[in-house]
C-alpha positions as CSV (number, residue, x, y, z in Angstrom):
1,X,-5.8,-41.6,19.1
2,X,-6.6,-44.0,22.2
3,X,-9.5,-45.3,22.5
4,X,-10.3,-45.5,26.9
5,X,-12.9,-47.4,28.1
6,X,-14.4,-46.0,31.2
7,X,-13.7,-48.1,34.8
8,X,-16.7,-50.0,35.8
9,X,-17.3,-51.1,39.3
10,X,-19.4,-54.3,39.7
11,X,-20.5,-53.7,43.0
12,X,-22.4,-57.1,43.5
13,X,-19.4,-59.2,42.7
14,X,-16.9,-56.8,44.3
15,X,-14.5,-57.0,40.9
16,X,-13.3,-54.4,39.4
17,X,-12.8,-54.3,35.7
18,X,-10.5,-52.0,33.9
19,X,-10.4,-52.3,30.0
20,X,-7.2,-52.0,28.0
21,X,-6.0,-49.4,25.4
22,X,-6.0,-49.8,21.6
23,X,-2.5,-49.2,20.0
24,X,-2.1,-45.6,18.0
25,X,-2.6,-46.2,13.8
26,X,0.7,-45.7,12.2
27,X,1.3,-42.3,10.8
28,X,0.8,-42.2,6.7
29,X,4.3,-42.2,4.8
30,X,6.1,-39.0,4.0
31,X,5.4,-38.1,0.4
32,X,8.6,-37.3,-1.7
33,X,9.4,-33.6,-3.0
34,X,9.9,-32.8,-6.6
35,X,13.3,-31.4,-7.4
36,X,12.9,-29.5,-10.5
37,X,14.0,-25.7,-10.3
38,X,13.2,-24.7,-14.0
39,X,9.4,-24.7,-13.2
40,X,7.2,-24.6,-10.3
41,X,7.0,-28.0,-9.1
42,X,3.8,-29.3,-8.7
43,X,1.7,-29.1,-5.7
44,X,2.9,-31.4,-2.4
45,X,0.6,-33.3,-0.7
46,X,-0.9,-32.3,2.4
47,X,0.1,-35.3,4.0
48,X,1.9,-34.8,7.3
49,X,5.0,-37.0,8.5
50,X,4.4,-36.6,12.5
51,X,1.4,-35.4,14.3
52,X,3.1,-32.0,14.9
53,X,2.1,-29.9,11.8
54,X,5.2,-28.0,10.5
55,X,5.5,-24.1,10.4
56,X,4.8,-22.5,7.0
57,X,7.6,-20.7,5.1
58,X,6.8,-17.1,4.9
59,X,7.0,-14.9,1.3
60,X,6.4,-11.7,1.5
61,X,5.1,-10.6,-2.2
62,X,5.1,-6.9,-2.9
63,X,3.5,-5.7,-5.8
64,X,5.1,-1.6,-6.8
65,X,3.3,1.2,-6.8
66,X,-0.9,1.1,-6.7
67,X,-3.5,1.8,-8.9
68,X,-5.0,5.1,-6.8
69,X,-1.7,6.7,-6.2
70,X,-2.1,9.6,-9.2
71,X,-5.1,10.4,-7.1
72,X,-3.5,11.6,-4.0
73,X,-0.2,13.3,-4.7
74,X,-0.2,14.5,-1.2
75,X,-0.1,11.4,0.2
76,X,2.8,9.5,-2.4
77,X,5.3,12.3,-2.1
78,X,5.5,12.8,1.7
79,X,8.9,12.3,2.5
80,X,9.6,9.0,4.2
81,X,12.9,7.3,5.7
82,X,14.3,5.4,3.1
83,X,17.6,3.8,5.1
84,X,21.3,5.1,4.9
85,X,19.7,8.3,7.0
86,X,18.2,9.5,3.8
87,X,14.3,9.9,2.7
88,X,12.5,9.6,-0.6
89,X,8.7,9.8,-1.5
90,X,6.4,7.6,0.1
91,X,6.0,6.0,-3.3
92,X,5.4,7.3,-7.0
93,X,2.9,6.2,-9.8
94,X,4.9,4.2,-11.6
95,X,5.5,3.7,-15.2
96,X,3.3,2.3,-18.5
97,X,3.0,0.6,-21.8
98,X,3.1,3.3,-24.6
99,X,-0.4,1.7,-25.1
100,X,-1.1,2.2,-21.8
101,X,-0.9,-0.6,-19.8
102,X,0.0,0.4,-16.2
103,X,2.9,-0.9,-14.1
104,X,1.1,-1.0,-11.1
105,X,-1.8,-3.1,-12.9
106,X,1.5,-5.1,-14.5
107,X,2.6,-5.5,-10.5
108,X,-0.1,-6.4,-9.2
109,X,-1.2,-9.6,-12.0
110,X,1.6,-10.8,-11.8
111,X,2.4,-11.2,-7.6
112,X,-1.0,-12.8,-7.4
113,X,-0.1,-15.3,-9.8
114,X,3.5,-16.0,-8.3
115,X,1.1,-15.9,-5.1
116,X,-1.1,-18.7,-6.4
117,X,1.7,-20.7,-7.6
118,X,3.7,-20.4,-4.1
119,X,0.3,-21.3,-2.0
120,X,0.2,-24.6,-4.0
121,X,3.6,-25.3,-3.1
122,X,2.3,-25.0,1.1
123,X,4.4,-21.3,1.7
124,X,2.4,-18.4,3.5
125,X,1.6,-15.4,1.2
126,X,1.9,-12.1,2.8
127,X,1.0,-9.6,0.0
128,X,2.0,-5.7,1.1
129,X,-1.3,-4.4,-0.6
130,X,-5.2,-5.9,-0.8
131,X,-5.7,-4.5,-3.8
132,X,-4.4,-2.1,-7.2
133,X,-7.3,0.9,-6.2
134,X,-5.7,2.2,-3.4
135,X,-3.1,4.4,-2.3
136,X,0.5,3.1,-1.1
137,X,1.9,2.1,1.1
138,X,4.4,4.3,1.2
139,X,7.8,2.4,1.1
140,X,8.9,2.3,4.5
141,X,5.9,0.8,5.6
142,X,6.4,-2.4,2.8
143,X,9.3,-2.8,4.2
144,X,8.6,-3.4,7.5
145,X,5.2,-5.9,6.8
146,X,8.1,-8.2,5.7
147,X,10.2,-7.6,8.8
148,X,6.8,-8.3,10.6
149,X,6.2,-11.4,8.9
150,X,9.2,-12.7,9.4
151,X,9.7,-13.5,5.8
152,X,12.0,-16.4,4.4
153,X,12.3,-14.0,1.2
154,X,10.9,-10.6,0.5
155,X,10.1,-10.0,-3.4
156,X,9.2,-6.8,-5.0
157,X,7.8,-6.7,-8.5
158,X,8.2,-4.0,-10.8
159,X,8.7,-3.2,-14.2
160,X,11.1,-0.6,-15.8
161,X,10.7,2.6,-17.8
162,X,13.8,3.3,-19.4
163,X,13.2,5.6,-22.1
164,X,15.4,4.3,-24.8
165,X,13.7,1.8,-26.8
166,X,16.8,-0.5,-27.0
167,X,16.5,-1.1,-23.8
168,X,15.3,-4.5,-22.5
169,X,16.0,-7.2,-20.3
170,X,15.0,-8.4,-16.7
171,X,17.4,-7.3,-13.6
172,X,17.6,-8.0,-9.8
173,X,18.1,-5.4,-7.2
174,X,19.0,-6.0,-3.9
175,X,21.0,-4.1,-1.1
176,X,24.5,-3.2,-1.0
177,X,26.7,-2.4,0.7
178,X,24.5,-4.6,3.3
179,X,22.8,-2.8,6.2
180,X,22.3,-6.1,8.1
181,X,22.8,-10.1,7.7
182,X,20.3,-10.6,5.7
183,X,21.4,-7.9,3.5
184,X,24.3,-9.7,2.7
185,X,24.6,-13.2,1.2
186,X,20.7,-14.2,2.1
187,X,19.7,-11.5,-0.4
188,X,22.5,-12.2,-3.2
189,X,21.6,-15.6,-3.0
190,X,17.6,-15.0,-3.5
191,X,18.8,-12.3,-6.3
192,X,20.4,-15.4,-8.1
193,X,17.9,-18.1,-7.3
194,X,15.1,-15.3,-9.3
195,X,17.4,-14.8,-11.9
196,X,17.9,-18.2,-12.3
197,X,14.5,-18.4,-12.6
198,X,13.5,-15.9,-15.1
199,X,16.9,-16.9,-17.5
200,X,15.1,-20.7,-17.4
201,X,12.1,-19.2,-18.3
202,X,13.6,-17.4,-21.5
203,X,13.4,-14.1,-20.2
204,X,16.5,-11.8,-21.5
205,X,19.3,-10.5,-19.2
206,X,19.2,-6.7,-19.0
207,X,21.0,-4.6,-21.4
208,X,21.6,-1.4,-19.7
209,X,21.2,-1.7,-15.8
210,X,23.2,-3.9,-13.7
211,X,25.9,-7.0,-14.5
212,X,24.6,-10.1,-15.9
213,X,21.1,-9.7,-14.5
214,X,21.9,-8.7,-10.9
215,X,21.9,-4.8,-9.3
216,X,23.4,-4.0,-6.0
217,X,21.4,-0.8,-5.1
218,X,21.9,1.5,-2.6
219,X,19.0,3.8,-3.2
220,X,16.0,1.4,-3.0
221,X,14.1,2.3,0.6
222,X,12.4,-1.2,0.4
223,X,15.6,-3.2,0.3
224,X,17.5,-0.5,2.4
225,X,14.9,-1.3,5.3
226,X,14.1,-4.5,5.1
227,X,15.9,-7.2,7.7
228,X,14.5,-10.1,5.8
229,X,16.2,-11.3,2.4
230,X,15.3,-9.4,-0.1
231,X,15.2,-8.5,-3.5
232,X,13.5,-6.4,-6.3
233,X,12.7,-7.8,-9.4
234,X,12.2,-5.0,-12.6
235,X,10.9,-7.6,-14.9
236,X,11.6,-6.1,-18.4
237,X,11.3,-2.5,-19.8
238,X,7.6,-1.5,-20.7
239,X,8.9,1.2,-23.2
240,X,10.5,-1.7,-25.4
241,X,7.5,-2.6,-27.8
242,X,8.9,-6.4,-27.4
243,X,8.6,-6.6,-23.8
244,X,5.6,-4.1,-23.7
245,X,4.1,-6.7,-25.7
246,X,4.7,-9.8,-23.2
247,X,3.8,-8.0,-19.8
248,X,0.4,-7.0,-21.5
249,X,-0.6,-10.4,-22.4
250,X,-2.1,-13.1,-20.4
251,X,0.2,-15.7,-21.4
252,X,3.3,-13.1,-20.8
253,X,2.4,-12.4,-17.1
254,X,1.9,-16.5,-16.2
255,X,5.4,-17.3,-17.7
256,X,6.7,-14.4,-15.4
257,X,4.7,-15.5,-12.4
258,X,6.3,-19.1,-13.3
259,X,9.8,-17.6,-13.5
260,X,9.8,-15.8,-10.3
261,X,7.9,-18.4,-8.5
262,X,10.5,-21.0,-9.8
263,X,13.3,-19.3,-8.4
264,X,11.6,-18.3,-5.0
265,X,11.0,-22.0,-4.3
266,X,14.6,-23.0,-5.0
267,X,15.9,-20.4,-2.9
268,X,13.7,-21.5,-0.1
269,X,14.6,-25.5,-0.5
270,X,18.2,-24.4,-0.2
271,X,17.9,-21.8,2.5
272,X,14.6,-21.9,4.5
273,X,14.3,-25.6,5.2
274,X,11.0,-26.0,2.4
């Protein structure tokens, strides 16, 4: 920052004196970035390399389904576009433990962690609810809050229901055949960087949906709508008493918070300039 000094006009002498201009401070060095990709790397520093503050990267977190959706059925099966000219139920109720333990409540635990992790790293969190009490918002609508953010990466969280208990495993859906660009190799890519992720965190490959952990989907409203990359992760099946296990624990939802936040930050060094 210059430092003026103000003019002053001697007016018995008839001189004018003008004082100089100190010389701007340097500009503090530009910390380095961590590189690992198996874990979330730790915090950057806030340091700045220029006096022009850079743009935050954008992630678009959407938790499925909502803790106050059994309450208003009229609401959560009004039919709503869904892309492809098709429509589909605002949103449902989602699955549970066979304890109990709600997907939505799962959902919703774990987004804020992967949230938390993400905000340390210096990216933007755009969640598509406040809360897991209300009602919706129906699917088209969580679509387009990432199209409105302009999201680097879209991520929906879920977790599965399949009814046979031999069924377990992690997959990633996303969108195909794609409706747009970033339908098409900006979303694959994100669907591997996650599933990179969650196999480096020790989470299982799905057994019965998808190939080797990814899902192209045509049916998903979510992906179908969205012009941002994006993906949807079903993080295991909560009807397998192994996996039912994990998602109701503490411990179980911060190593899938890690996982997914792992592979969002890898996709986003490679592809958003992070």
């Amino acid at each position: 920052m210059f430092a003026v000094r103000s003019l002053v006009g001697l007016v018995l002498s008839g001189v004018l004196l003008v004082a100089g201009c100190s010389s701007p401070a340097p500009p503090p060095p530009v910390p380095s970035a961590a590189a690992r990709v198996s874990s979330v790397p730790a915090p950057v520093s806030s340091s700045v390399a220029s006096s022009v503050a850079r743009e935050p990267v954008t992630v678009v977190l959407d938790p499925g389904h909502n803790g106050g959706n059994a309450r208003r059925p009229d609401v959560i099966n009004a039919p709503v576009p869904a892309g492809r000219g098709e429509t589909k139920p605002c949103n449902t109720t989602g699955t549970a433990t066979d304890r109990g333990y709600a997907e939505h409540a799962f959902n919703w635990d774990v987004a804020q962690r992967v949230g938390s992790l993400l905000e340390a790293q210096g990216v933007r969190v755009v969640y598509t609810r406040a809360d897991d009490t209300g009602v919706g918002p129906c699917v088209n609508e969580r679509a387009a809050i990432g199209n409105r953010a302009g999201a680097a990466a879209v991520v929906s969280i879920h977790a599965d229901g399949a009814t046979s208990a031999g069924a377990r495993g992690f997959h990633v859906a996303y969108s195909a055949p794609p409706l747009n660009a970033a339908q098409g190799a900006p979303s694959v890519e994100l669907a591997e960087a996650v599933r990179s992720g969650l196999l480096a965190g020790d989470f299982p490959l799905s057994n019965y949906l998808g190939s080797d952990g990814l899902a192209p989907r045509d049916d998903l409203a979510g992906l179908n709508l969205s012009e941002r990359p994006a993906v949807l992760v079903e993080c295991g099946n909560m009807r397998n008493a192994a996996e039912a296990a994990t998602m109701s624990s503490v411990d179980g939802r911060a190593r899938y918070a890690t996982a997914i936040a792992s592979g969002v930050v890898a996709f986003l060094r490679e592809h958003a300039g992070f």
